[in-house]
C-alpha positions, 0 to 999 in steps of 0.5 A: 898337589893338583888342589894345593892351591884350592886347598889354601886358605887366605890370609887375614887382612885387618877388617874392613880395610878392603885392600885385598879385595881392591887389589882382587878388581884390579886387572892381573898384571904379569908378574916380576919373572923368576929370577930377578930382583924385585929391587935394584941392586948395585952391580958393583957391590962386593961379596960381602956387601952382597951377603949383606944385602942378602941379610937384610932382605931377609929381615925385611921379610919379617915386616908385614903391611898392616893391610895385607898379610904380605911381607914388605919385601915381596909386596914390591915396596923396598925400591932399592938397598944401598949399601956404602963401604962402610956397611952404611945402609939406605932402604929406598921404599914406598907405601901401597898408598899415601894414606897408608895408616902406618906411613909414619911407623913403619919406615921407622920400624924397617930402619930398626930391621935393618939396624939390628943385622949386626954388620949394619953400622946404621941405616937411614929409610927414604920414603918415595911415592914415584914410582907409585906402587901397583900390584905388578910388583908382588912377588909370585909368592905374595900373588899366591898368598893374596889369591890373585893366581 
């Protein structure tokens, strides 16, 4: 297991859009410890309302940045999941940059994800752009997948 990481191939990015590499100059920063949330959650959510919040993380691990083959949840970019008692759903989420090119599609497509998890009665996405978004947010697996281990 010694050269596992040696052995792994990185992950293709869409052409020229430099994201990967321009994450690669940056300085390494520590990464979330193990364990903890990389979103905030409500304490006061209820056993089911966090078996939900468990579904939906899931989903959103299904949606990739177009510029990093990295999903959104362990990129850092799902600020926080808000759910209400009546399994209404708010995804607070940021874009690694403003000039992202998928700024207008892809809160629409996670407000689909989020929706399709059948307790969901509807989900609304805010787009906030403070706290901006840096690499100390990766997950250590997305660190792993980037080659910034």
């Amino acid at each position: 297991m010694e050269n596992e990481s040696a052995d792994r191939q990185p992950l293709p990015v869409l052409p020229n859009s430099g994201k990967a590499e321009q994450l690669r100059q940056e300085p390494i920063t520590p990464p979330i410890p193990t364990g903890q949330s990389m979103h905030e959650s409500s304490p006061d959510l209820s056993t089911a309302q966090r078996a939900l919040e468990s579904s939906i993380v899931e989903v959103l691990r299904t949606v990739f940045d177009p510029e990093l083959p990295v999903n959104i949840y362990d990129l850092g970019l799902i600020y926080r999941i808000e759910i209400d008692s009546e399994n209404s759903v708010k995804v607070v989420m940021t874009l690694t940059s403003p000039g992202c090119p998928v700024a207008q599609s892809l809160p629409l497509d996670v407000q689909r994800k989020v929706e399709s998890v059948p307790q969901v009665k509807e989900a609304d996405v805010v787009l906030v752009w403070e706290p901006p978004w840096d690499k100390s947010r990766l997950s250590e697996s997305a660190l792993l997948d980037l080659g910034l281990f």
